[in-house]
mmCIF file of the N, C-alpha and C atoms, coordinates in Angstrom:
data_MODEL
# 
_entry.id   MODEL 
# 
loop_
_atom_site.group_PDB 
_atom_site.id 
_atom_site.type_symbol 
_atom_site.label_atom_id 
_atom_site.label_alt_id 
_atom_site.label_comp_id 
_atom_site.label_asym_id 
_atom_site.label_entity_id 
_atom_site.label_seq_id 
_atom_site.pdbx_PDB_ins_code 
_atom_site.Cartn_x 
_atom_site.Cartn_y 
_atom_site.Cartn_z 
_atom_site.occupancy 
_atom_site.B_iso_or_equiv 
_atom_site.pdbx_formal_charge 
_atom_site.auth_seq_id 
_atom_site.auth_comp_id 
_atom_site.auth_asym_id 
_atom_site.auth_atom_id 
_atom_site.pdbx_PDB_model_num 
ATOM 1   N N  . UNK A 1 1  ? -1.698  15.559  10.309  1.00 0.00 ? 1  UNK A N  1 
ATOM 2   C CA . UNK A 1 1  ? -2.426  14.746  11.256  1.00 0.00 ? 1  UNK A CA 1 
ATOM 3   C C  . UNK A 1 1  ? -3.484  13.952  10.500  1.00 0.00 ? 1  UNK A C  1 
ATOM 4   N N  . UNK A 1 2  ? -3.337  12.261  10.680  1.00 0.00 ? 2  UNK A N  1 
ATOM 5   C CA . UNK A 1 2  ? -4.732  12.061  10.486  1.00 0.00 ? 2  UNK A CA 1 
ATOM 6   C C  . UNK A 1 2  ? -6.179  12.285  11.105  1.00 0.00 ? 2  UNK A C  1 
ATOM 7   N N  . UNK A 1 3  ? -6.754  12.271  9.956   1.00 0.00 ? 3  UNK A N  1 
ATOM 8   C CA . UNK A 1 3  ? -8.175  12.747  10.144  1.00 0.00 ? 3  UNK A CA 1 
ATOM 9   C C  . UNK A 1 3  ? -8.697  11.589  10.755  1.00 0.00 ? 3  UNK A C  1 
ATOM 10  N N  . UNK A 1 4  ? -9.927  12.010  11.931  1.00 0.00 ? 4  UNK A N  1 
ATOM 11  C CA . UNK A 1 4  ? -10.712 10.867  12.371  1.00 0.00 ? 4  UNK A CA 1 
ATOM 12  C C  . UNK A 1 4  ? -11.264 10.237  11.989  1.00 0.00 ? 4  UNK A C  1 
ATOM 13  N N  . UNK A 1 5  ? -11.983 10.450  10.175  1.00 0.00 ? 5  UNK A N  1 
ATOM 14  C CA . UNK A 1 5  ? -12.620 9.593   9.223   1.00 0.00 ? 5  UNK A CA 1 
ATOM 15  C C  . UNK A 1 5  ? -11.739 8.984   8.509   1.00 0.00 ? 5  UNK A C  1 
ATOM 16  N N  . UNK A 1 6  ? -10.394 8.752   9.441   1.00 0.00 ? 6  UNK A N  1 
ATOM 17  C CA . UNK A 1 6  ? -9.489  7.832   8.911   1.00 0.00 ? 6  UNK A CA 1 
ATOM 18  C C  . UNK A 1 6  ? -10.006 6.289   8.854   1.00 0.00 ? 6  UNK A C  1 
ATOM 19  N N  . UNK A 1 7  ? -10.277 5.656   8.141   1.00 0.00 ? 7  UNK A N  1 
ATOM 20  C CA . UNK A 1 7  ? -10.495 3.995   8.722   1.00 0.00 ? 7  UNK A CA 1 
ATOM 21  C C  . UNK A 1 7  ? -9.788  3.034   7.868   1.00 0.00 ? 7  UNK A C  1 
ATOM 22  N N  . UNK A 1 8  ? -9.103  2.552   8.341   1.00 0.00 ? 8  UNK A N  1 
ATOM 23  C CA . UNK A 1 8  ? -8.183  1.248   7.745   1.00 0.00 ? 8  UNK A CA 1 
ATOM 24  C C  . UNK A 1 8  ? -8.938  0.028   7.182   1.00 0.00 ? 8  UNK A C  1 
ATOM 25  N N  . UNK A 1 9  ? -8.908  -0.542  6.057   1.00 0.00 ? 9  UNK A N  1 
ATOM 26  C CA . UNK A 1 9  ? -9.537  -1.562  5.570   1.00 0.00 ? 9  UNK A CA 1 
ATOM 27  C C  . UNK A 1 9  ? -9.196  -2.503  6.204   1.00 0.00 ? 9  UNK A C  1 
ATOM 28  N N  . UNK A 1 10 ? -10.490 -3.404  6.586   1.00 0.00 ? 10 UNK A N  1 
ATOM 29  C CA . UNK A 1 10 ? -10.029 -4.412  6.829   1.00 0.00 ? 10 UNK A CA 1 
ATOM 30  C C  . UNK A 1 10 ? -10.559 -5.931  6.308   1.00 0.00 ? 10 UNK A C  1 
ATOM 31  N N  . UNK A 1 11 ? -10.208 -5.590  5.239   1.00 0.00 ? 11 UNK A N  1 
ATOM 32  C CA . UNK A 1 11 ? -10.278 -7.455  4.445   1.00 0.00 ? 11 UNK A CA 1 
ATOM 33  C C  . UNK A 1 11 ? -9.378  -8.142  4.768   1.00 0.00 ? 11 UNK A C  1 
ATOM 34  N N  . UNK A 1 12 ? -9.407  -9.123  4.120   1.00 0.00 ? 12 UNK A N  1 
ATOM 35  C CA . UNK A 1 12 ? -8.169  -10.032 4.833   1.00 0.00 ? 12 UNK A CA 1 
ATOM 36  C C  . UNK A 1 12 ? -7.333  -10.359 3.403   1.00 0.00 ? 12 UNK A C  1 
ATOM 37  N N  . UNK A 1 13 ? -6.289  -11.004 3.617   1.00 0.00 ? 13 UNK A N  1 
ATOM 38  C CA . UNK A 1 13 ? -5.547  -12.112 2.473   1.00 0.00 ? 13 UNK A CA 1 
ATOM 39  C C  . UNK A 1 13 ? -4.881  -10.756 1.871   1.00 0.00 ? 13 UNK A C  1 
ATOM 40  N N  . UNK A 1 14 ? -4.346  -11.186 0.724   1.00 0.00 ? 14 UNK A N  1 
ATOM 41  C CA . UNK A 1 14 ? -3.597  -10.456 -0.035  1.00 0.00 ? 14 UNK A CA 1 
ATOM 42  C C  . UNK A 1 14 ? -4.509  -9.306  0.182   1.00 0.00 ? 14 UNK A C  1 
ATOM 43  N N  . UNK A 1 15 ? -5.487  -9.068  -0.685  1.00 0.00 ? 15 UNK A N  1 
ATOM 44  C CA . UNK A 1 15 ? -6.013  -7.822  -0.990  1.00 0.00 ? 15 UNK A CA 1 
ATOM 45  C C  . UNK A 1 15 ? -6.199  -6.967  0.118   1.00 0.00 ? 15 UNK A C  1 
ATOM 46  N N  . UNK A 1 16 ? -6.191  -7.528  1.672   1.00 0.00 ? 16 UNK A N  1 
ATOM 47  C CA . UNK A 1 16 ? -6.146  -6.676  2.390   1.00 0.00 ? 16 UNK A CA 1 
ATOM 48  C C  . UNK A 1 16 ? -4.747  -6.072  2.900   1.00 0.00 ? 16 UNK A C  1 
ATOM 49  N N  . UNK A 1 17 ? -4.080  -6.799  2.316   1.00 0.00 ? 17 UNK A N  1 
ATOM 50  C CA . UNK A 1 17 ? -2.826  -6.193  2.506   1.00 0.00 ? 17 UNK A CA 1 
ATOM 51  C C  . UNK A 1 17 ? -2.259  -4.874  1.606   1.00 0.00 ? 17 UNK A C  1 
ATOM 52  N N  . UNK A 1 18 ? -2.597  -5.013  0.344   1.00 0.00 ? 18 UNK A N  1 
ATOM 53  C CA . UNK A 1 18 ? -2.529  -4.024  -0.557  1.00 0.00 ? 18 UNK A CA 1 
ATOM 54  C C  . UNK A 1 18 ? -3.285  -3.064  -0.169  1.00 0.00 ? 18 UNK A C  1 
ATOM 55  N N  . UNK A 1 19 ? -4.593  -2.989  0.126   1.00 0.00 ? 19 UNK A N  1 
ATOM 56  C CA . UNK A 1 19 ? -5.921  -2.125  0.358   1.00 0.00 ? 19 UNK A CA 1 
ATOM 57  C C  . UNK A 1 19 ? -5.283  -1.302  1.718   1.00 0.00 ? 19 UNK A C  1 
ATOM 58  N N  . UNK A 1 20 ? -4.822  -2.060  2.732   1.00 0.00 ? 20 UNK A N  1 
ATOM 59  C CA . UNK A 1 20 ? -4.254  -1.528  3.983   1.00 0.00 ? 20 UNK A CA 1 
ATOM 60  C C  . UNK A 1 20 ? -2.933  -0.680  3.880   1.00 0.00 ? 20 UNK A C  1 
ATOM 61  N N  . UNK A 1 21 ? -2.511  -0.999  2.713   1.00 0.00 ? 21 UNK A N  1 
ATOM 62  C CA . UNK A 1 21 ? -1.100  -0.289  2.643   1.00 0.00 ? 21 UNK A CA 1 
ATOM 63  C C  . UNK A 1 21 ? -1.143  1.141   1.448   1.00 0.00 ? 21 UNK A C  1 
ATOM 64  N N  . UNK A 1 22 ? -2.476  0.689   0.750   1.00 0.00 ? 22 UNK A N  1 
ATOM 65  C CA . UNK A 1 22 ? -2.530  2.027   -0.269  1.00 0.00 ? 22 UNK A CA 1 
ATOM 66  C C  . UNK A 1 22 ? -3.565  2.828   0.752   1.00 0.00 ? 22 UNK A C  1 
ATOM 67  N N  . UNK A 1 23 ? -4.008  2.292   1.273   1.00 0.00 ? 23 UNK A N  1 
ATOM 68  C CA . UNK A 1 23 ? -4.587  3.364   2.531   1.00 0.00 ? 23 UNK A CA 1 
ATOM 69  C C  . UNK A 1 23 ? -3.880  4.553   3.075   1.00 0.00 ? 23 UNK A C  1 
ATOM 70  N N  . UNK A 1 24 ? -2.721  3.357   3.616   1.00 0.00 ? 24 UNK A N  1 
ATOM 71  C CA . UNK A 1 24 ? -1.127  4.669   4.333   1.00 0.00 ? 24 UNK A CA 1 
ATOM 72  C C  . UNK A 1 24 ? -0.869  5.514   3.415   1.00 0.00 ? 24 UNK A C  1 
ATOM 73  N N  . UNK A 1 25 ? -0.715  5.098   2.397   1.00 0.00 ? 25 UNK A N  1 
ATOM 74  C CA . UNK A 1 25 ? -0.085  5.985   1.425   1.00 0.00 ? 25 UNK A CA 1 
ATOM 75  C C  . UNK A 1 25 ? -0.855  7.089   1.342   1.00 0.00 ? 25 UNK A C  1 
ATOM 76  N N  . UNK A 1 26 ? -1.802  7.351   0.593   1.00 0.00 ? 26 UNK A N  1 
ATOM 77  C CA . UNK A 1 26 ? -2.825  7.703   0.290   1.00 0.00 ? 26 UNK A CA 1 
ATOM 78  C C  . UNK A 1 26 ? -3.128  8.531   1.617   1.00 0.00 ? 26 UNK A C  1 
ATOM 79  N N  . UNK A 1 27 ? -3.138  8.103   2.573   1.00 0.00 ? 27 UNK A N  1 
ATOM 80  C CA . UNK A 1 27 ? -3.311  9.129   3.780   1.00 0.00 ? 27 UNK A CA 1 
ATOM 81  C C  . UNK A 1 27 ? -1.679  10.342  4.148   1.00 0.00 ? 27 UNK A C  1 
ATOM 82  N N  . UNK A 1 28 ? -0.838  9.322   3.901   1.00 0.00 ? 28 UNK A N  1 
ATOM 83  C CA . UNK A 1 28 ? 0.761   9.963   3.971   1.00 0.00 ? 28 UNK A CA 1 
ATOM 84  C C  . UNK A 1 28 ? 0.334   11.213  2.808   1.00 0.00 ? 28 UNK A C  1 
ATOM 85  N N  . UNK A 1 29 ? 0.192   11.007  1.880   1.00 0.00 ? 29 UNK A N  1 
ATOM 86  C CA . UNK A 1 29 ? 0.171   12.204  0.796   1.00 0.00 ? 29 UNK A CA 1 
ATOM 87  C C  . UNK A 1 29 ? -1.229  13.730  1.411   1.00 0.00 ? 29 UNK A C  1 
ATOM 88  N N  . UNK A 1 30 ? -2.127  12.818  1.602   1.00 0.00 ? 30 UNK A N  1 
ATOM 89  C CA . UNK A 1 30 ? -3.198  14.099  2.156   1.00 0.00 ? 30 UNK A CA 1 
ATOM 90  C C  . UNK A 1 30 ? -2.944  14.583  3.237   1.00 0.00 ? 30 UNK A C  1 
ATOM 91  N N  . UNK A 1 31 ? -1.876  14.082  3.859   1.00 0.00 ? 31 UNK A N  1 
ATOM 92  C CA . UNK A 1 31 ? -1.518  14.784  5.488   1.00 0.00 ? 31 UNK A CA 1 
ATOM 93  C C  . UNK A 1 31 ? -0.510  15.940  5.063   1.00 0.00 ? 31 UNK A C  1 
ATOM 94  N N  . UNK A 1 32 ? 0.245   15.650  3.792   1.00 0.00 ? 32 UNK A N  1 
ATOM 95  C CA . UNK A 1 32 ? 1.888   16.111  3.783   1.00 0.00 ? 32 UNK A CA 1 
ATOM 96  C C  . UNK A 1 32 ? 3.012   15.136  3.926   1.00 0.00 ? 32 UNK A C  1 
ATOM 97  N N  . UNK A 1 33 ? 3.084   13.822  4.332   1.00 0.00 ? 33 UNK A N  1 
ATOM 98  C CA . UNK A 1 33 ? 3.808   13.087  4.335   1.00 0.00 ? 33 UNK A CA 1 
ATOM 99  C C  . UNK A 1 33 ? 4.473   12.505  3.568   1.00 0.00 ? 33 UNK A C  1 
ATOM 100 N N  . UNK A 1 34 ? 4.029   13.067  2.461   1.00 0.00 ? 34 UNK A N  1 
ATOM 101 C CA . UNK A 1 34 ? 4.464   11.932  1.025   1.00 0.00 ? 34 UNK A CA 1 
ATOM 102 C C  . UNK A 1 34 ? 4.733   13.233  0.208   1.00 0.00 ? 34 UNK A C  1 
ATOM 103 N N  . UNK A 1 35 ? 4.995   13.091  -1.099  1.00 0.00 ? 35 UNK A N  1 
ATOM 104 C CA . UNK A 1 35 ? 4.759   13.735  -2.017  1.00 0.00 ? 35 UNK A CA 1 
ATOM 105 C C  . UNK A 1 35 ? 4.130   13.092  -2.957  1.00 0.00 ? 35 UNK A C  1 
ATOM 106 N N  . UNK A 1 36 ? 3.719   13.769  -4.108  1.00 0.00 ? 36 UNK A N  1 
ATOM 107 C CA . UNK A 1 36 ? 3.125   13.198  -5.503  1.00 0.00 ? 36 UNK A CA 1 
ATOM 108 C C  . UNK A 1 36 ? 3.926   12.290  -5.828  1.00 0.00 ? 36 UNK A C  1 
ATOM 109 N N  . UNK A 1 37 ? 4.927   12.033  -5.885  1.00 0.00 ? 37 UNK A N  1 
ATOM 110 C CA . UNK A 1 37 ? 6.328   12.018  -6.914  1.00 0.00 ? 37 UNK A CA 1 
ATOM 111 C C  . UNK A 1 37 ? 5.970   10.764  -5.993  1.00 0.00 ? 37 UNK A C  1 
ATOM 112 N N  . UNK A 1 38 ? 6.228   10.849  -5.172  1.00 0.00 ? 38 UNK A N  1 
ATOM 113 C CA . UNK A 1 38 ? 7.064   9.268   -4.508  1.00 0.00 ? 38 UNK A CA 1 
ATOM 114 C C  . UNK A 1 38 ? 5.514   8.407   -4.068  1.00 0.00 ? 38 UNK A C  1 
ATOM 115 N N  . UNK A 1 39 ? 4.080   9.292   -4.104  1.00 0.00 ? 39 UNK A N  1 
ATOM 116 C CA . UNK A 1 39 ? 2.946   8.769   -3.716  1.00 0.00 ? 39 UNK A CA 1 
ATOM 117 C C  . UNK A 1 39 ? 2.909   7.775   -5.122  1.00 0.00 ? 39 UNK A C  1 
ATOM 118 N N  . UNK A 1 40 ? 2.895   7.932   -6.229  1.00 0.00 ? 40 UNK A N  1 
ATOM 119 C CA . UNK A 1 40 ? 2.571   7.878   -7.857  1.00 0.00 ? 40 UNK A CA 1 
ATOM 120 C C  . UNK A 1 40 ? 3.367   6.691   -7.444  1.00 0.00 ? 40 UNK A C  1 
ATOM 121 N N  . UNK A 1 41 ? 5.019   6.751   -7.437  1.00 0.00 ? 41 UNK A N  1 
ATOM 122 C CA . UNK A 1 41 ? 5.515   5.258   -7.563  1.00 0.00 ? 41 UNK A CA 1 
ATOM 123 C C  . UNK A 1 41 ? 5.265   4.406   -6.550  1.00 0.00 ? 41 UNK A C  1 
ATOM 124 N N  . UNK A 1 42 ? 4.927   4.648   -5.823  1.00 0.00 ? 42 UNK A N  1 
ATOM 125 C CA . UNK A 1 42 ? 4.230   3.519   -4.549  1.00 0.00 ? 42 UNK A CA 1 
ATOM 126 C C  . UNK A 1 42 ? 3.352   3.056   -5.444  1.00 0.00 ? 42 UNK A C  1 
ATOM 127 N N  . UNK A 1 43 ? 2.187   3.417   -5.390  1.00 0.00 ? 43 UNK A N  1 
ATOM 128 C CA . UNK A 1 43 ? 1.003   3.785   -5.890  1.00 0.00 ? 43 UNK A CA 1 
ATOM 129 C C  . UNK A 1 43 ? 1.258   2.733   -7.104  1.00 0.00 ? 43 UNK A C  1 
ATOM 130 N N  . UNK A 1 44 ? 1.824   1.959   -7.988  1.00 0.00 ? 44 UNK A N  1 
ATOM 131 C CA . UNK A 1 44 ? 2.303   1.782   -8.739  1.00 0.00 ? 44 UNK A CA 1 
ATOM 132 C C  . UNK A 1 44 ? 2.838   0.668   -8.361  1.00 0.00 ? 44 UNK A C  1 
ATOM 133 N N  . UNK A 1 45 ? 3.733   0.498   -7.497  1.00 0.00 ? 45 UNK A N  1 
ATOM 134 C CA . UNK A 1 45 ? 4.206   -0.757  -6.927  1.00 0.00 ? 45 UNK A CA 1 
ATOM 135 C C  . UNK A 1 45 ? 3.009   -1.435  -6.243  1.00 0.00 ? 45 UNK A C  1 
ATOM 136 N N  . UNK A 1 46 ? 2.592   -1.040  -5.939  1.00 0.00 ? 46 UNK A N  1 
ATOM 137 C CA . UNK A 1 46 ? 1.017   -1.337  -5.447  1.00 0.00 ? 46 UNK A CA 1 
ATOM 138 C C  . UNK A 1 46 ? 0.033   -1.962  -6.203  1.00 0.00 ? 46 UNK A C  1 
ATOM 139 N N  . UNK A 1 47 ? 0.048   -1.228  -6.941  1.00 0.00 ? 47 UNK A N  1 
ATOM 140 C CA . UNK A 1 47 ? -1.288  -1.590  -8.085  1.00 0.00 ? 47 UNK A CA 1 
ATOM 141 C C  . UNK A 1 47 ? -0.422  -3.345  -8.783  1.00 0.00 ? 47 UNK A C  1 
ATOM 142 N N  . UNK A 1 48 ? 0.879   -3.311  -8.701  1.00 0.00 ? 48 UNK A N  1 
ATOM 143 C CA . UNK A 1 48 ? 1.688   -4.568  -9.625  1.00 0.00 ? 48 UNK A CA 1 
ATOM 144 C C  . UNK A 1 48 ? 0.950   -6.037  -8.514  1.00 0.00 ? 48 UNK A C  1 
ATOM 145 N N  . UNK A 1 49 ? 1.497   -5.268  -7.115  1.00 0.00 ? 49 UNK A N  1 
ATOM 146 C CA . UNK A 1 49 ? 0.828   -6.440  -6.267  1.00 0.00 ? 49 UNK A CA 1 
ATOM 147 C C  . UNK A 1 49 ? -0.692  -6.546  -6.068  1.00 0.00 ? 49 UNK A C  1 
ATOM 148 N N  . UNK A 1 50 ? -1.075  -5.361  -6.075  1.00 0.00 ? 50 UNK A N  1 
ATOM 149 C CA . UNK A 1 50 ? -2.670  -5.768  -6.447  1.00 0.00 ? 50 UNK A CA 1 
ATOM 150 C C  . UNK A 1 50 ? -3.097  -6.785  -7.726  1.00 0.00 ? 50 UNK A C  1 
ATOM 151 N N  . UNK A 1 51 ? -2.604  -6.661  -8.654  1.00 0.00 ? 51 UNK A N  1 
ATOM 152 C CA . UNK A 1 51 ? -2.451  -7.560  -10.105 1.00 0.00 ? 51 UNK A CA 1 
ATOM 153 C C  . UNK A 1 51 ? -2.005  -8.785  -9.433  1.00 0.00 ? 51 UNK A C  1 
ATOM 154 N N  . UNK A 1 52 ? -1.177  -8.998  -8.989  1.00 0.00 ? 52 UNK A N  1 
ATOM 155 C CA . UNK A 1 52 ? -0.432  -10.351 -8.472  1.00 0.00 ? 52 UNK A CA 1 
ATOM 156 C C  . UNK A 1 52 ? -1.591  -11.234 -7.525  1.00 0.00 ? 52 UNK A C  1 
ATOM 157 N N  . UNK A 1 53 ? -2.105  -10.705 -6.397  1.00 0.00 ? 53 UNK A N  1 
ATOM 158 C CA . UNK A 1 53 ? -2.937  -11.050 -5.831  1.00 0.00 ? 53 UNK A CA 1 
ATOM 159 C C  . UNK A 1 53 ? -4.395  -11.448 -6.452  1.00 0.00 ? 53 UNK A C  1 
ATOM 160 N N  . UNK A 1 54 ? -4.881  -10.926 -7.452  1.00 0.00 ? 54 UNK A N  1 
ATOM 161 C CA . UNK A 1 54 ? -5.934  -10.814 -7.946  1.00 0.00 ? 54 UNK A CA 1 
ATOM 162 C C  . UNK A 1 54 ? -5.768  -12.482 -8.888  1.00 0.00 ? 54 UNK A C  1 
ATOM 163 N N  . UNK A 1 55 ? -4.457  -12.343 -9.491  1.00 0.00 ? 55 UNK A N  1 
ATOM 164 C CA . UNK A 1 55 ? -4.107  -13.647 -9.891  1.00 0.00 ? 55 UNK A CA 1 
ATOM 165 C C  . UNK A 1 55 ? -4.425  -14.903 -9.582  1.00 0.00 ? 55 UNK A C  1 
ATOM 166 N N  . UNK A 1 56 ? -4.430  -15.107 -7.963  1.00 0.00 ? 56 UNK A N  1 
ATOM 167 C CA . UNK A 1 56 ? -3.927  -15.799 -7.393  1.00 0.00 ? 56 UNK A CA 1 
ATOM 168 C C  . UNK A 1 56 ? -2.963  -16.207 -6.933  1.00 0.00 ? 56 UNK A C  1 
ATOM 169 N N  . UNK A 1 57 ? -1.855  -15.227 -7.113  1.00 0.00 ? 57 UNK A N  1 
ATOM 170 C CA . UNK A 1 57 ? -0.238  -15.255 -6.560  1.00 0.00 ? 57 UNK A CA 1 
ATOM 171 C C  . UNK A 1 57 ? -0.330  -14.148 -5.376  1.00 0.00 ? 57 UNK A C  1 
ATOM 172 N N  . UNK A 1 58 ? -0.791  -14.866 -4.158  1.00 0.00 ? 58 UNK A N  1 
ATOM 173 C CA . UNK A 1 58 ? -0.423  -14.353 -2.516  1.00 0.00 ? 58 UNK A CA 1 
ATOM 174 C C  . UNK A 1 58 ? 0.672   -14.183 -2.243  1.00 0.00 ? 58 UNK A C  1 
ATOM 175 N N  . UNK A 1 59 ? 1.701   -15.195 -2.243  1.00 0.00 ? 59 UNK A N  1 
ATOM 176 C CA . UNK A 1 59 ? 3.154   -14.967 -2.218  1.00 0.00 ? 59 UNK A CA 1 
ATOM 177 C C  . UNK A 1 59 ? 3.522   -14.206 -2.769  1.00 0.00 ? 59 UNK A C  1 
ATOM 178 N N  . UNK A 1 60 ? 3.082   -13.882 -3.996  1.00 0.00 ? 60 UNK A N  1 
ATOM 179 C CA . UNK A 1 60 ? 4.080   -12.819 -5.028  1.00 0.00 ? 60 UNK A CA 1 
ATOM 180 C C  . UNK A 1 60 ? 3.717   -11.613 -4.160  1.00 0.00 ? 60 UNK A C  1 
ATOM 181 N N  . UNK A 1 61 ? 2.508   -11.610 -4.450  1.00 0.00 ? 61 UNK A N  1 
ATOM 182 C CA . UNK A 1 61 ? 1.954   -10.144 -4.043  1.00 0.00 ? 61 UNK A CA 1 
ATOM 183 C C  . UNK A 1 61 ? 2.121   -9.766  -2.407  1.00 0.00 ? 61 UNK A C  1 
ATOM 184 N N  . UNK A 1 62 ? 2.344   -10.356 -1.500  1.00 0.00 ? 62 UNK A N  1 
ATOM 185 C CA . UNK A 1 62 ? 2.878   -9.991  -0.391  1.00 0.00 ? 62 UNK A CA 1 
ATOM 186 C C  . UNK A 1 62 ? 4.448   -9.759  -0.499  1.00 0.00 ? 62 UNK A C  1 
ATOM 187 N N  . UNK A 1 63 ? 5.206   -10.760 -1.078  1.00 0.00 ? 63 UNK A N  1 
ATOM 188 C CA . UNK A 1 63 ? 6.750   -10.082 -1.903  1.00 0.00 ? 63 UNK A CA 1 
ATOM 189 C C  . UNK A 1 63 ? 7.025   -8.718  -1.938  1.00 0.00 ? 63 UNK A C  1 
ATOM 190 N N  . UNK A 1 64 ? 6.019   -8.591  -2.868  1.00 0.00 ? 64 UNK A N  1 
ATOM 191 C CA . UNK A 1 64 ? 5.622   -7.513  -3.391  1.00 0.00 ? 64 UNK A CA 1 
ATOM 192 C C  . UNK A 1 64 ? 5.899   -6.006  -2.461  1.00 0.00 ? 64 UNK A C  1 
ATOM 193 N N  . UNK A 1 65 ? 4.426   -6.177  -1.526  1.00 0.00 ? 65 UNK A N  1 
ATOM 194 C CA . UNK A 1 65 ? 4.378   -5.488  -0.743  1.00 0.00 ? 65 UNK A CA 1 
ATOM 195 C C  . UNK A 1 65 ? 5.714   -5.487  0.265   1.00 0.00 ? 65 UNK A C  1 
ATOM 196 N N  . UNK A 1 66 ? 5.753   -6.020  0.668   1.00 0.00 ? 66 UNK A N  1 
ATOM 197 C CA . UNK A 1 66 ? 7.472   -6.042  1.228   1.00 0.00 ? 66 UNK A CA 1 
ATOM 198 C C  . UNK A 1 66 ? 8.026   -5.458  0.638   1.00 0.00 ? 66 UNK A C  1 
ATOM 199 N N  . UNK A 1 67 ? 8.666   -5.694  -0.256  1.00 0.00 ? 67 UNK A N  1 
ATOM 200 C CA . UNK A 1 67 ? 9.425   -4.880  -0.950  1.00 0.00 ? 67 UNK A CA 1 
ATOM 201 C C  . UNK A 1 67 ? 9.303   -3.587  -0.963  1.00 0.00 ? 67 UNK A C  1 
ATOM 202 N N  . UNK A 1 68 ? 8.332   -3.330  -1.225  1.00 0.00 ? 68 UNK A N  1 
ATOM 203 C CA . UNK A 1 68 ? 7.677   -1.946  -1.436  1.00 0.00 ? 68 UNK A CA 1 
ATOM 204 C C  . UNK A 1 68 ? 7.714   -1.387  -0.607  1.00 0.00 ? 68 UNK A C  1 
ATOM 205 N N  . UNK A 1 69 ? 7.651   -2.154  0.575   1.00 0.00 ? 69 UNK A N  1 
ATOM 206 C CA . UNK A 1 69 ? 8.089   -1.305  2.176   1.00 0.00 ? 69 UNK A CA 1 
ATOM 207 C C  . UNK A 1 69 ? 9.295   -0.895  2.366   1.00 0.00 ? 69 UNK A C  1 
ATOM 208 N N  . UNK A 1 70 ? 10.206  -1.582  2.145   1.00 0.00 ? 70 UNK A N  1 
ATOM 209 C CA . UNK A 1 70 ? 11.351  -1.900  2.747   1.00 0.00 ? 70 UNK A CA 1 
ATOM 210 C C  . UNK A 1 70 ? 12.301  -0.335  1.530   1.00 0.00 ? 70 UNK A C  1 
ATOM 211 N N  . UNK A 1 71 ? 11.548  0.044   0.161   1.00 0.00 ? 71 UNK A N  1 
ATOM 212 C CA . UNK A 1 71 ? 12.058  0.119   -0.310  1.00 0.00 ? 71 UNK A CA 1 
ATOM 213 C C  . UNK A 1 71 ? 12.220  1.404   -0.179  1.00 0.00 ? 71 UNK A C  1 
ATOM 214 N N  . UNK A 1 72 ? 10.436  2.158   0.408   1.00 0.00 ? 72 UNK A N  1 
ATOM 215 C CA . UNK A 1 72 ? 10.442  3.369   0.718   1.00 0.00 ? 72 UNK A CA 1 
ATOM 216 C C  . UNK A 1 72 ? 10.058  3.635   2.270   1.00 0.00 ? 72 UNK A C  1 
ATOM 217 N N  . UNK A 1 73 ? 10.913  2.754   3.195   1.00 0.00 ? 73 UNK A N  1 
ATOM 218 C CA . UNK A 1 73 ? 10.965  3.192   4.210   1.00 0.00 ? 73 UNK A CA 1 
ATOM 219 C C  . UNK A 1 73 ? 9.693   2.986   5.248   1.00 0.00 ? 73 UNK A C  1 
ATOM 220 N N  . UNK A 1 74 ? 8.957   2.017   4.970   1.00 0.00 ? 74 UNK A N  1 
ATOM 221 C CA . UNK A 1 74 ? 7.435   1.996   5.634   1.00 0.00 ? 74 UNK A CA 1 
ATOM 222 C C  . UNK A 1 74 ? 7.986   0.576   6.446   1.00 0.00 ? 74 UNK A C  1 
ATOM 223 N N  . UNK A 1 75 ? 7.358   0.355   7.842   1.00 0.00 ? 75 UNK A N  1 
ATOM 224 C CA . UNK A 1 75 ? 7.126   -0.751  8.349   1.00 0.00 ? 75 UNK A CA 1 
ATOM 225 C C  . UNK A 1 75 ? 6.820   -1.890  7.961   1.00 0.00 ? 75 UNK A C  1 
ATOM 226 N N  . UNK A 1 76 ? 7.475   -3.253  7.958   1.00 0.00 ? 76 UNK A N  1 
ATOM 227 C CA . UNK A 1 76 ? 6.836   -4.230  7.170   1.00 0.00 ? 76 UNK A CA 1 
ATOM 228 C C  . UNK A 1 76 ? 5.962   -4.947  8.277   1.00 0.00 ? 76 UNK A C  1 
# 
């Protein structure tokens, strides 16, 4: 179950998209939802689109995140 000091970031643009989605994760693993194993490579695909965004590549880095959804099963 999440915890009530759950709170979702909310920036906007790329980075809030990354920030909002390593949130889930990151909450998926402290609930039981995740494991290490599969938290780490998210976690990882994540951090590539965080890099991308930071760039200045929005497109990439929302790509990105897509992907990353689609790849382990999360809502896009």
């Amino acid at each position: 179950m999440t915890p009530n000091t759950f709170r979702m970031p909310t920036n906007t643009g790329c980075a809030g998209d990354v920030d909002r989605f390593q949130a889930v994760i990151d909450n998926d693993l402290a609930t039981g939802h995740t494991t290490k194993g599969v938290h780490g490579r998210v976690s990882a695909e994540i951090a590539s689109a965080r890099s991308s965004c930071a760039a200045g590549n929005e497109a990439r880095a929302a790509s990105q995140i897509r992907s990353t959804k689609a790849k382990f099963g999360y809502p896009g």
